[in-house]
N, C-alpha and C positions, 0 to 999 in steps of 0.2 A: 771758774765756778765749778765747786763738785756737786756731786749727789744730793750730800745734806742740805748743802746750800740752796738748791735747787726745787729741792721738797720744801724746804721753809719758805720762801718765794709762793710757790705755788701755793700751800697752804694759806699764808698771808694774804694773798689777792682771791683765791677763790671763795675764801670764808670767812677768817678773822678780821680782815680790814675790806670785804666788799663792798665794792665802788657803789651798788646800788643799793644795800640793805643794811651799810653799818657808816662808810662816810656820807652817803646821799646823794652823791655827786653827778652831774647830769640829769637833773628827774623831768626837766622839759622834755627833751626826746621819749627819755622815758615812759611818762604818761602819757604822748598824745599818739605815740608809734604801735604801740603795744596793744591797739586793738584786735592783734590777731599775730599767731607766730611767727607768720610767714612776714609780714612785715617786722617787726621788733627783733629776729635773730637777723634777719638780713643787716638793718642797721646794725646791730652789733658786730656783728662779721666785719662790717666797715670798718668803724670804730677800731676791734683787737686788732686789725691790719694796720690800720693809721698807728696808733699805741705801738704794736712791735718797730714798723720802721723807725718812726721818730725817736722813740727811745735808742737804738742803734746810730741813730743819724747824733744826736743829742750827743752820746758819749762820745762818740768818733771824735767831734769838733770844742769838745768841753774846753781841753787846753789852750785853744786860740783863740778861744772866744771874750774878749773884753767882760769883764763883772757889769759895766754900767750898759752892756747893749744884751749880756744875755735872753731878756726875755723877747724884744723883737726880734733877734734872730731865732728863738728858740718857735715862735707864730710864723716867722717865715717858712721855717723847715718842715713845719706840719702842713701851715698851709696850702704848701707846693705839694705834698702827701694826701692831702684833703683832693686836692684838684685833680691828681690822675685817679682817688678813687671815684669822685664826679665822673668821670671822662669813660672810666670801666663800666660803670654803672650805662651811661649814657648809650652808651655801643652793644654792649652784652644783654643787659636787662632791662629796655627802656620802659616798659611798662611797669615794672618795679620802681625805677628812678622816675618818671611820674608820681609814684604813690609815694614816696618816701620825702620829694620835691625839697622844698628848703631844708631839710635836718641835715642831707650831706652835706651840703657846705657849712653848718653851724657846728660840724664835728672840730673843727676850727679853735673855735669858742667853747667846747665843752671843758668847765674843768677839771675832769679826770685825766685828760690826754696834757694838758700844762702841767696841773699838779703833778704826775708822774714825772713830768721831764725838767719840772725845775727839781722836784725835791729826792728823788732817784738816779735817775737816767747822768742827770751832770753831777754827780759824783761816783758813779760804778763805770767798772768796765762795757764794752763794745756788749757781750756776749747774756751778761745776768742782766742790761739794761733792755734787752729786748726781749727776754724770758721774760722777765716783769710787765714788762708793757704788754705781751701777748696775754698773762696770767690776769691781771686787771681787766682788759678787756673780752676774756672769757665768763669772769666774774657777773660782769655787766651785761652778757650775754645772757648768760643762766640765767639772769633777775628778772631780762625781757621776755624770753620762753618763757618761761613761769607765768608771767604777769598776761601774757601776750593769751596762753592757752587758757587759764582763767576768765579771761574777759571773752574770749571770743566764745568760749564752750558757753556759758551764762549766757550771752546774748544771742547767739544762734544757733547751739548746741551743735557746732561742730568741729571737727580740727584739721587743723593745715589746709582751710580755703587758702585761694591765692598762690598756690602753684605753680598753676601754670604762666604766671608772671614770670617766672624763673626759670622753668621746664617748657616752656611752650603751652600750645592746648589740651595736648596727651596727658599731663598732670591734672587735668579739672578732674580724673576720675578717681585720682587719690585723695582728694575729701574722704576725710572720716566722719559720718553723720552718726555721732554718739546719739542724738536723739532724731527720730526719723523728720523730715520735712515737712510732712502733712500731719504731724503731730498740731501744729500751729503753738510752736513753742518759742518765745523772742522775749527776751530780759532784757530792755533798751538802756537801761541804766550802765548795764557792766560797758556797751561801748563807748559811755562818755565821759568824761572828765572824772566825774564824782565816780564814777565804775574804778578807776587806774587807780587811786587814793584808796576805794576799800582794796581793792586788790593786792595794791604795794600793803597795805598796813597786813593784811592777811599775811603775805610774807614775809615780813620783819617779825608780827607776833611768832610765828611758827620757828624760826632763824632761834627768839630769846628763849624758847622753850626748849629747843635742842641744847643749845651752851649749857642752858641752868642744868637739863639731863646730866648733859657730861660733865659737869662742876659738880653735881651732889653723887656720882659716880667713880669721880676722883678722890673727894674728899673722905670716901664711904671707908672704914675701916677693911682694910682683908683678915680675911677669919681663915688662919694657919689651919693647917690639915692636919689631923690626928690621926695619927699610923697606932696600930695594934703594936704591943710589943712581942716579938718573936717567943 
């Protein structure tokens, strides 16, 4: 895998074919995790873990893998990827794997982590199959922050509560109170269901507005330069 190859990949999963804002893929986790940063990139962190090994794992065994067993093995090899990031969670951050509770193991079941490894992953090498899975799960990353700081800043106008799930208790003093606490300011909407839905849509409008930019910006004639003659 060289450079170009490497930037197209990247390209491709971080913006052209975004797991979360142009295939769709996954949006249970999506909308119900994304009440707040700190939850919705943690889960993604999982995810682009799970994404890069298995994709690696996927290529490694492509060629011995029988055509009519490939996709249960291919849930085996996640799943068992699934299971030690349960386990990391479990030991490392447990009050984060409380809050996060069944979505790790349904990272399993998401189909962006299959999709990549049936329709990628087991046809490239060891190396661009795990670039890709990393890149995809960065994608889907980015969609959750986004969605996650949207919703949480709306309904309690602040950011990166929940720190110290991950940091300990020294973290509760890195809350960002964009809007003060005794303001009595709470938009209960953006933390529910229908809140994740405007939010996600807010993000995809935004996403078709940048392409169209950059399409009526490619299309745009260049207007040559006119030199004085000597």
């Amino acid at each position: 895998m060289n450079r170009s190859e490497a930037r197209e990949i990247a390209s491709n999963a971080l913006w052209k074919q975004n797991a979360g804002l142009v295939q769709l893929l996954g949006l249970c986790p999506v909308l119900v995790i994304s009440s707040n940063i700190v939850n919705a990139v943690s889960l993604g962190l999982a995810t682009s873990m799970v994404m890069l090994l298995s994709g690696m794992a996927v290529a490694a065994v492509r060629d011995f893998v029988p055509n009519e067993l490939r996709s249960p093995i291919f849930i085996l090899i996640i799943a068992a990827l699934v299971t030690m990031v349960d386990l990391l969670f479990n030991a490392y951050a447990h009050g984060l794997y409380l809050v996060l509770g069944i979505f790790i193991p349904l990272i399993t079941t998401n189909c962006i982590v299959l999709a990549r490894a049936e329709a990628f992953a087991s046809r490239q090498p060891v190396l661009a199959a795990g670039w890709d899975g990393l890149m995809m799960g960065l994608g889907l990353t980015g969609v959750l922050a986004g969605l996650g700081a949207i919703r949480e800043l709306a309904a309690r106008g602040t950011l990166f509560s929940n720190l110290d799930l991950v940091f300990g208790p020294v973290a509760r003093a890195w809350t960002i109170h964009v809007i003060p606490a005794d303001a009595g300011y709470q938009f209960l909407l953006a933390s529910l269901p229908p809140g994740a839905f405007f939010g996600l849509a807010l993000l995809i409008t935004g996403k078709k507005l940048l392409d169209r930019r950059a399409e009526r910006r490619a299309a745009a004639p260049s207007v040559p330069l006119h030199t004085e003659p000597a």
